[in-house]
C-alpha positions as CSV (number, residue, x, y, z in Angstrom):
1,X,39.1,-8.3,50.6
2,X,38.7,-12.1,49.2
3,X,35.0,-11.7,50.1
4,X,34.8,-8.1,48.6
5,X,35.6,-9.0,45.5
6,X,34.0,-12.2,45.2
7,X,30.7,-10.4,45.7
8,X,31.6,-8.1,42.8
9,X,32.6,-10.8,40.6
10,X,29.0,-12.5,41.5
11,X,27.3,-8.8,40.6
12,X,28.8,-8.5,37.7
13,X,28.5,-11.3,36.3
14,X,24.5,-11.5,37.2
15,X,24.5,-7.7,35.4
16,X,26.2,-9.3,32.7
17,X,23.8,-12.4,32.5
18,X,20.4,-9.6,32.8
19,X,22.0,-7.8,30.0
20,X,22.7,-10.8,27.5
21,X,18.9,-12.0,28.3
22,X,17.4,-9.1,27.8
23,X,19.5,-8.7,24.4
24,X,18.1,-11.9,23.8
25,X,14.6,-11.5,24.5
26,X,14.6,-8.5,22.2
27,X,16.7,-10.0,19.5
28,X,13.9,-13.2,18.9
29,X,11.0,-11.0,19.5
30,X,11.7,-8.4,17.2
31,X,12.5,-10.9,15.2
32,X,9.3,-12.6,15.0
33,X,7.5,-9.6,15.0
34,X,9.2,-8.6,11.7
35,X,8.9,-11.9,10.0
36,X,5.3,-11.8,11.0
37,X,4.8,-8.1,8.9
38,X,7.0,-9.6,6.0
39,X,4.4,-12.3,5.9
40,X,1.1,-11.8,5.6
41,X,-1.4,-14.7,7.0
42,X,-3.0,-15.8,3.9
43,X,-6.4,-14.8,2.5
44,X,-8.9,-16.6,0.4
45,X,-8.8,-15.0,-2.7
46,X,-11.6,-12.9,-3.8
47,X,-14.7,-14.8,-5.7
48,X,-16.0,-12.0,-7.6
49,X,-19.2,-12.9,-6.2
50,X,-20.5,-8.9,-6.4
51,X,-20.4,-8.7,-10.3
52,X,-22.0,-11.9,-11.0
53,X,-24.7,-10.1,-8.6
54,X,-24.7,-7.1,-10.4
55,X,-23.9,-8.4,-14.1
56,X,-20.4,-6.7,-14.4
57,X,-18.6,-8.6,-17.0
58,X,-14.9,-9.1,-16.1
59,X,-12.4,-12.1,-17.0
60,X,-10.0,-13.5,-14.7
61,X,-6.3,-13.3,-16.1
62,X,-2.7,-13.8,-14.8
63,X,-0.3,-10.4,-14.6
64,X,3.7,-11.8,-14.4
65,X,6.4,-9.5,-12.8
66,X,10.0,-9.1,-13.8
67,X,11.3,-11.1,-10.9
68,X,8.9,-14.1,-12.5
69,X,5.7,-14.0,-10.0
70,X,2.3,-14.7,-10.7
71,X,-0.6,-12.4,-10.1
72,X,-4.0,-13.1,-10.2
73,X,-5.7,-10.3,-11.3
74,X,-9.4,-9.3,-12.6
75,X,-9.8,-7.2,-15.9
76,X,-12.8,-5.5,-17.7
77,X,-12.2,-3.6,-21.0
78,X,-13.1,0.1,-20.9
79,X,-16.3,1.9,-22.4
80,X,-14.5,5.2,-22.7
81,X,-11.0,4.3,-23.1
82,X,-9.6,4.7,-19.5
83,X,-8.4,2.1,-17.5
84,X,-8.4,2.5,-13.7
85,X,-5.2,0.2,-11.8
86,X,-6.7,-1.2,-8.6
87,X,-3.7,-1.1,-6.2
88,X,-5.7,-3.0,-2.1
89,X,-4.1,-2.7,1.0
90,X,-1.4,-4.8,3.6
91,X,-3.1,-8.2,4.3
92,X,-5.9,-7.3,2.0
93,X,-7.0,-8.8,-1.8
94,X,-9.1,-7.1,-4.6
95,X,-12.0,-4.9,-3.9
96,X,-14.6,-5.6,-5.6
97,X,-16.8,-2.6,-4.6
98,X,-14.2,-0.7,-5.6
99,X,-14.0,-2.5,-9.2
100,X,-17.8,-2.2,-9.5
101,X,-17.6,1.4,-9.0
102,X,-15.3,1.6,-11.5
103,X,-17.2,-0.6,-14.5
104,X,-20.2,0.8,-13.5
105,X,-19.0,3.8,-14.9
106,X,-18.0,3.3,-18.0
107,X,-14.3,2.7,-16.7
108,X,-12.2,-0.3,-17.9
109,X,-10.8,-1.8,-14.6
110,X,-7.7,-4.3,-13.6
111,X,-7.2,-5.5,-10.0
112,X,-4.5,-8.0,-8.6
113,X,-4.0,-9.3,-5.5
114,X,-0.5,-8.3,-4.6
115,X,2.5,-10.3,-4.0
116,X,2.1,-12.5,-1.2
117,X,-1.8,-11.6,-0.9
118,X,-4.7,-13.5,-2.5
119,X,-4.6,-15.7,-4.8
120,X,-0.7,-14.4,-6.3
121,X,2.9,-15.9,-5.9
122,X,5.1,-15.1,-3.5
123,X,5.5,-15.2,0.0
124,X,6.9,-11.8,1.1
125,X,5.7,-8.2,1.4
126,X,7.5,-5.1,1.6
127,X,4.9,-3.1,1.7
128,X,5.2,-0.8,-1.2
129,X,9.0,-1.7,-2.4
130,X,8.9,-5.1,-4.6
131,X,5.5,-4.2,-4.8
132,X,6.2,-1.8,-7.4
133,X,7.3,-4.4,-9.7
134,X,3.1,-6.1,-9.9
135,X,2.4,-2.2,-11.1
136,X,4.7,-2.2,-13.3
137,X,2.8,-5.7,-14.9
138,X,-0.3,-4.4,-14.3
139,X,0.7,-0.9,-16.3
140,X,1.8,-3.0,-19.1
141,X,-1.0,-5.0,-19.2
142,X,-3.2,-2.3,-19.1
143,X,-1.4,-0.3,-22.0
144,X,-1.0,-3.5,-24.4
145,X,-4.9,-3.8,-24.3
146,X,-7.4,-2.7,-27.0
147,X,-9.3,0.4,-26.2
148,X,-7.5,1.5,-23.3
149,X,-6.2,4.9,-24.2
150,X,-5.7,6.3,-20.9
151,X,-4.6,4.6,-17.4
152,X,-5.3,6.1,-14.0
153,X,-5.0,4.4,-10.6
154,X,-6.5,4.0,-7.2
155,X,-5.1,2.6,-4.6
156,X,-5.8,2.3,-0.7
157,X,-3.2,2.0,2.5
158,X,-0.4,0.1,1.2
159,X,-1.4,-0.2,-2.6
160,X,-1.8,3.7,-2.8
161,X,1.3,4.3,-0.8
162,X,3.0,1.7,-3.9
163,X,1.3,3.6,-6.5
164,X,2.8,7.0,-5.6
165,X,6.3,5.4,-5.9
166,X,5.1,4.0,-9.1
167,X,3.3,6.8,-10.6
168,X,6.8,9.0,-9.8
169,X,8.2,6.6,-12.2
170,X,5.9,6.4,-14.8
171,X,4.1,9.2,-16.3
172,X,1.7,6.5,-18.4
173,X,-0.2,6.6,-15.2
174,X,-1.8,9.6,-15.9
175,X,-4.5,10.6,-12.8
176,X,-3.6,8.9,-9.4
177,X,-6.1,8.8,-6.5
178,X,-4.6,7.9,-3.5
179,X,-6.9,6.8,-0.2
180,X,-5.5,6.2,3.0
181,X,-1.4,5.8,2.0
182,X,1.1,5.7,4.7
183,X,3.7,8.9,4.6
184,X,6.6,6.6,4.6
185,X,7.4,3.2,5.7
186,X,9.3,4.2,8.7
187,X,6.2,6.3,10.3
188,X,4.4,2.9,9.9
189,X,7.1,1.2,11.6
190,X,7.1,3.8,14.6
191,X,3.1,3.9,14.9
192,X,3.0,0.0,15.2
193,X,6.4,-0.5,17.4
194,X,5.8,2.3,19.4
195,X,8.8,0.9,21.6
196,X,11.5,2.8,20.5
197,X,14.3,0.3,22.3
198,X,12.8,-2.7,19.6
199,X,12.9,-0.2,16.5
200,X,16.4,-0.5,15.3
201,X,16.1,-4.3,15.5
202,X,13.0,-4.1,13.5
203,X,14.7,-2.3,10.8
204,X,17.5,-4.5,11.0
205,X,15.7,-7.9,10.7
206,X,13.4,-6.2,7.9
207,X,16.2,-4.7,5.5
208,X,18.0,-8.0,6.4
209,X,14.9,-10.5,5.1
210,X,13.6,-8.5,2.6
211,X,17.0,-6.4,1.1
212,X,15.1,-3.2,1.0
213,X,16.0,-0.5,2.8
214,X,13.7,1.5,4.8
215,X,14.4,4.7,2.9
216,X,13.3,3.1,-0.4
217,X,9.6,3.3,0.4
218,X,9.0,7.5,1.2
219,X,6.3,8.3,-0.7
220,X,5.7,11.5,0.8
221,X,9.4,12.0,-0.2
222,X,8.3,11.4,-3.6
223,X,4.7,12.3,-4.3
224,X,6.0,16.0,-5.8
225,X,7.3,14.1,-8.6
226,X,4.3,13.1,-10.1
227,X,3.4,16.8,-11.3
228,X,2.4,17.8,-13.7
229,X,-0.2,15.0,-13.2
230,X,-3.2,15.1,-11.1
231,X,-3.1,13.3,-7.6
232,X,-6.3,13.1,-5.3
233,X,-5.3,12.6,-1.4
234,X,-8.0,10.5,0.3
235,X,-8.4,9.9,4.1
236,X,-10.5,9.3,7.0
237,X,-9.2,11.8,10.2
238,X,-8.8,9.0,13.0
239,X,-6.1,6.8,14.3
240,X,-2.7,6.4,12.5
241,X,-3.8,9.1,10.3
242,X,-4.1,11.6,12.8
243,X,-0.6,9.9,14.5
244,X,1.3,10.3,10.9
245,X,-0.6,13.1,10.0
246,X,-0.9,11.0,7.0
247,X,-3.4,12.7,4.2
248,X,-1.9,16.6,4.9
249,X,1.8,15.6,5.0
250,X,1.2,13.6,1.3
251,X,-1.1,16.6,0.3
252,X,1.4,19.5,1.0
253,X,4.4,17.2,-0.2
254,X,2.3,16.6,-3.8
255,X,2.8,19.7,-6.3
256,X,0.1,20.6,-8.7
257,X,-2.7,19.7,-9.7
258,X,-3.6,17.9,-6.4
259,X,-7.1,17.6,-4.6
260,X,-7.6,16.3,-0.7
261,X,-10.2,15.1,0.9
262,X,-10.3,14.4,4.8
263,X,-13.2,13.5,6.8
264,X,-13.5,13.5,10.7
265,X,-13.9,10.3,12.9
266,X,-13.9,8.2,9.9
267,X,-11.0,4.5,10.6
268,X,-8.5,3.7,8.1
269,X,-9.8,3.2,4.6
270,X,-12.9,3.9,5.9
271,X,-14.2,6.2,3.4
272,X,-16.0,4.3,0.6
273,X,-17.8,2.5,3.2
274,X,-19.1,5.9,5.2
275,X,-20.6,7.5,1.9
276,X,-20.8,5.2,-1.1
277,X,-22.5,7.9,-3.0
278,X,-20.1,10.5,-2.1
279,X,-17.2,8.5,-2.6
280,X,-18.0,7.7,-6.0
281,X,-19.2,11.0,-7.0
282,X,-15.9,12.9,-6.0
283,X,-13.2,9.7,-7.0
284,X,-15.2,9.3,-10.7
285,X,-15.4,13.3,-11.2
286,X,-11.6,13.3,-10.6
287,X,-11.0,11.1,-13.0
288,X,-13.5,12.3,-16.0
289,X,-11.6,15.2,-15.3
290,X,-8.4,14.5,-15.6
291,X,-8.6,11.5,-18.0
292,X,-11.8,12.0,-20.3
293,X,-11.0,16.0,-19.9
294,X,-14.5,16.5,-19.3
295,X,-13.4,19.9,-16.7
């Protein structure tokens, strides 16, 4: 009997030790893996280097959030008094292309790099949460210059994703075009921890660094709240869009006026690059529409 139970004892507690190291294990590398996603490895800034090329006249300036961060940010005055907000993606800084498309067209243009991106302060992302607070510096910034009567906004992956939630909030952004945002923060989680053991430690350690909940950045929860102003759903039809069903959950979601555009076999924020000419055609008709009422 002695022995019985002594061999029990002995199983029980190895069970016991598997258990605790596998608890472990997952506890320190979900961990990392989240801290990793709250911070960004950091990016040169942009140079600019395409509108000295092309003669686009821009000035560098700094944009300062509510919670006291520092943005670096591009801006160019508008020719027809509307200013396009330049919202980049996760791990990403400004576009110039983008920016060039923009000027080139009459359009006045501000990009920033984000929070914790570029050449800005901070050194956390929440993808789309605190984030809305350098919109909201960038919408005041916008408004408070000379000539810009109007403000629309682009933004791609995680900067469109921001703008929705922003855009919901305030009706001075008054045409949104949104390429390649994320349904909600949580579909992101689940498409890049596709281990669904490790996913409630992710959103533990996440809302535990960063104070934001998981919830608080659903823009497909939100997008209807824009109308009665124009949004224009963007999106290449391969990989996590396809997974999230990304650009037709957003589009369906989004009341009127609304526009979509999906394109086969074309990779995350791939768009602009596939079809310059078609891109620009399209994003700038959208917006001398619904900003310069040229319809």
């Amino acid at each position: 009997m002695k022995t019985i139970r002594y061999w029990l004892n002995l199983f029980s507690a190895a069970v016991l030790f598997v258990i605790v190291g596998i608890l472990a294990v997952t506890l320190i590398f979900t961990n990392r893996w989240t801290q990793s996603v709250l911070h960004p490895p950091s990016r040169t800034p942009p140079t600019g280097d395409l509108f000295k090329t092309e003669g686009i006249e821009f000035e560098s300036v700094t944009l300062t959030t509510e919670d006291g961060l520092d943005l670096a940010a591009w801006y160019t005055s508008p020719q027809n008094g509307a200013v396009i907000l330049i919202a980049h993606g996760y791990n990403d800084n400004r576009p110039e292309s983008i920016y060039a498309m923009f000027v080139e067209n009459g359009y006045g243009a501000l990009a920033w790099d984000f929070r914790a991106h570029g050449g800005s302060d901070g050194g956390m992302s929440t993808l789309g949460y605190y984030e809305r607070m350098d919109v909201e510096a960038a919408l005041d910034f916008a408004l408070a210059q000379e000539g810009a009567e109007h403000v629309g906004a682009w933004g791609g992956s995680m900067g469109a994703a921001t703008l929705i939630l922003s855009a919901a909030e305030h009706p001075e952004i008054e045409a949104l075009v949104a390429d390649s945002a994320y349904p909600s923060l949580e579909d992101v989680l689940r498409l890049n921890m596709p281990v669904k053991l490790f996913q409630p430690f992710v959103l533990f350690w996440g809302e535990y660094y960063s104070g934001a909940g998981i919830d608080d950045v659903n823009p497909v929860g939100i997008i209807g709240k824009i109308s009665p102003r124009p949004v224009f759903v963007i999106d290449g039809w391969e990989g996590g869009a396809m997974a999230m069903n990304s650009p037709y959950r957003l589009y369906d979601a989004a009341n009127e006026p609304k526009e979509i555009w999906v394109k086969d076999g074309i990779p995350h924020m791939g768009m602009f690059a596939n079809d310059p000419a078609q891109y620009q055609s399209k994003v700038v008709h959208f917006f001398e529409a619904w900003l310069l009422n040229k319809k």
